[in-house]
C-alpha positions as CSV (number, residue, x, y, z in Angstrom):
1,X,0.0,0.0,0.0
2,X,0.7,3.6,-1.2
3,X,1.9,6.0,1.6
4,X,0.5,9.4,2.3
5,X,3.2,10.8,0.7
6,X,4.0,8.7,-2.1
7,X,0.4,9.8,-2.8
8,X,0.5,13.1,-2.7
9,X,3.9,13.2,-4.7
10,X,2.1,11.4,-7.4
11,X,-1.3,13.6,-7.3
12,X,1.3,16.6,-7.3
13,X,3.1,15.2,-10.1
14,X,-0.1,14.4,-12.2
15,X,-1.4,18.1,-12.1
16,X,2.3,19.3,-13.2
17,X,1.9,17.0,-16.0
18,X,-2.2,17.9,-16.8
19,X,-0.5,21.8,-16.2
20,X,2.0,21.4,-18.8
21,X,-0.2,19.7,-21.1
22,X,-2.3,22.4,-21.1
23,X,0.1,25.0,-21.5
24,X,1.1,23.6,-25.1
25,X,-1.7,22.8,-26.2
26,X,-3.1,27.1,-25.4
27,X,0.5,27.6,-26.9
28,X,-0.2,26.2,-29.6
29,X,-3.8,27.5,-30.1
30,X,-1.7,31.0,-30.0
31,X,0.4,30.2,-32.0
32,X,-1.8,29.4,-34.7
33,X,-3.5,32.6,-34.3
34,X,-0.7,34.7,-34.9
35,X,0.5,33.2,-37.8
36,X,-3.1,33.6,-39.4
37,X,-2.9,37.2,-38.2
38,X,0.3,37.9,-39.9
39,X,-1.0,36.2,-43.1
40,X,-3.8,38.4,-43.6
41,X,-2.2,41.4,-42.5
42,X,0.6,40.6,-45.0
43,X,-1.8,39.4,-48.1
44,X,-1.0,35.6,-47.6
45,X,2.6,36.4,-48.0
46,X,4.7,33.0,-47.3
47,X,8.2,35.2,-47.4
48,X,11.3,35.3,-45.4
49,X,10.1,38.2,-43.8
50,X,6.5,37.2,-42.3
51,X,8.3,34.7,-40.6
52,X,10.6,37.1,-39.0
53,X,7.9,39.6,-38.4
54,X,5.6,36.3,-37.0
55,X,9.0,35.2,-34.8
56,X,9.6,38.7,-33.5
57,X,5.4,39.1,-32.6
58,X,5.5,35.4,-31.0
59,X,8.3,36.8,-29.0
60,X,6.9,40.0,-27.8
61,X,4.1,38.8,-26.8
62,X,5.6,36.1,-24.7
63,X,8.3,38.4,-22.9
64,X,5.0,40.8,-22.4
65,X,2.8,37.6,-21.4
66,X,5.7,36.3,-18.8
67,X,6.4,39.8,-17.4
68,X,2.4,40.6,-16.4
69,X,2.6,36.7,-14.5
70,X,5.6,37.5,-12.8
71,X,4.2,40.6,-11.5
72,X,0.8,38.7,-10.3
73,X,2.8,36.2,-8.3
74,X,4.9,38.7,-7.0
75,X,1.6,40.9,-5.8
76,X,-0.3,37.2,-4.2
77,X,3.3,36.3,-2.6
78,X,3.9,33.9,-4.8
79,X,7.7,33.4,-6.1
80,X,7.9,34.4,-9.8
81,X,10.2,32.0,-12.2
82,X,12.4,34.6,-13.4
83,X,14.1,37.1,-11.0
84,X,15.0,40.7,-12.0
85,X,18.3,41.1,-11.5
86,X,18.0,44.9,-11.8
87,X,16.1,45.3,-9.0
88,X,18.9,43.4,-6.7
């Protein structure tokens, strides 16, 4: 038989993985979004530079995206996964 905490490590480990699942799969959902953003904004264009312009909006919006969660689990006490440096 299973003890208490061999339970709880697995229930903990199941909801990281359900978590992470999730993640990609709204990740990807956005990321399919974008691209058919940039394709009509740019007439269907399949060039070199929609997919720079799609790489550099995927990016922006993720740095934006990460720096807004970081401030909520700073503001509920929470610890954020990346530290400013800058702010020692």
């Amino acid at each position: 038989m299973a003890s208490k905490e061999t339970t709880r490590m697995i229930f903990q480990s199941m909801i990281a993985l359900a978590s992470a699942a999730l993640g990609l799969v709204a990740a990807l959902a956005w990321n399919d979004a974008i691209k058919e953003t940039i394709k009509l904004l740019m007439a269907d264009d399949e060039s070199l530079t929609s997919k720079y312009l799609y790489a550099i909006l995927a990016t922006a919006i993720a740095v934006i995206v990460v720096l807004i969660l970081a401030r909520l689990a700073a503001k509920v006490g929470g610890e954020a996964a990346i530290a400013r440096e800058a702010e020692g």
